[in-house]
C-alpha positions, 0 to 999 in steps of 0.5 A, spaced: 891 711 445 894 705 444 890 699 440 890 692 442 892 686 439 887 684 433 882 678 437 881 676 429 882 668 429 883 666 421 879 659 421 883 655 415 881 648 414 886 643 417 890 639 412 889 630 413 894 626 411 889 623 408 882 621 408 879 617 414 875 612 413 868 609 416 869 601 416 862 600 412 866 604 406 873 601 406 870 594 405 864 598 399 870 600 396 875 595 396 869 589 395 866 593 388 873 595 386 877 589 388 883 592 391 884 599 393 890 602 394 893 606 401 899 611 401 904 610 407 901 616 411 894 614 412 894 611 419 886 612 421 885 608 415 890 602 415 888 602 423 881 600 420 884 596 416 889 592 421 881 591 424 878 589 418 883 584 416 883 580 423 875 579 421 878 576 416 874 581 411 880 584 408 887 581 404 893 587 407 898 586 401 904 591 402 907 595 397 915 594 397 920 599 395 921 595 388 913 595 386 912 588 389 907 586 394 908 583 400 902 579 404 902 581 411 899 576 416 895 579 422 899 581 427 905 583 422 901 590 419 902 594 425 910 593 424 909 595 417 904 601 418 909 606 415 910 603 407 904 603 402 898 598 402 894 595 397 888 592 400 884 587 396 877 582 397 879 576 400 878 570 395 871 568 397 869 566 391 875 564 385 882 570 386 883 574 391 881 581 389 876 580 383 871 585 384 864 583 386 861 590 383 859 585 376 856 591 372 853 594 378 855 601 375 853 600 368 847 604 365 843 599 361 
């Protein structure tokens, strides 16, 4: 007698491109660290940080090939969706990227 083809499927965990982001943590991280660095592939993240950005919560720098940073205006970081980015807190208070942690997370 002739046996059927296994009917087993193997379940494997799928591999991301990268780690897609809820909002509410792209800002509690950029705004505790300061900066938060994106790599070119991460398309659910910077979509969330295209949006953020025109609320004006979010600075878009992106990352050229020399290491320099480009500011990227709204509008323009859906055309650069390809290159790496740094997102930085707006300069609310003094310079642009300085973190609002203070110490937060240091033991007293």
């Amino acid at each position: 007698m002739i046996e059927p083809a296994s009917n087993v499927v193997a379940f494997r965990r799928r591999d991301t491109a990268g780690p897609s982001r809820h909002p509410k943590s792209i800002l509690e991280a950029v705004y505790t660290a300061g900066s938060l660095t994106l790599r070119g592939d991460d398309l659910a993240t910077k979509t969330a940080a295209v949006m953020l950005h025109g609320f004006g919560f979010l600075i878009i720098d992106e990352v050229l090939a020399d290491g320099s940073l480009r500011p990227l205006k709204r509008g323009e970081a859906r055309r650069a969706m390809d290159r790496p980015w740094r997102l930085s807190k707006p300069p609310y208070s003094g310079e642009a990227g300085v973190p609002d942690a203070d110490g937060a997370f240091v033991k007293p």
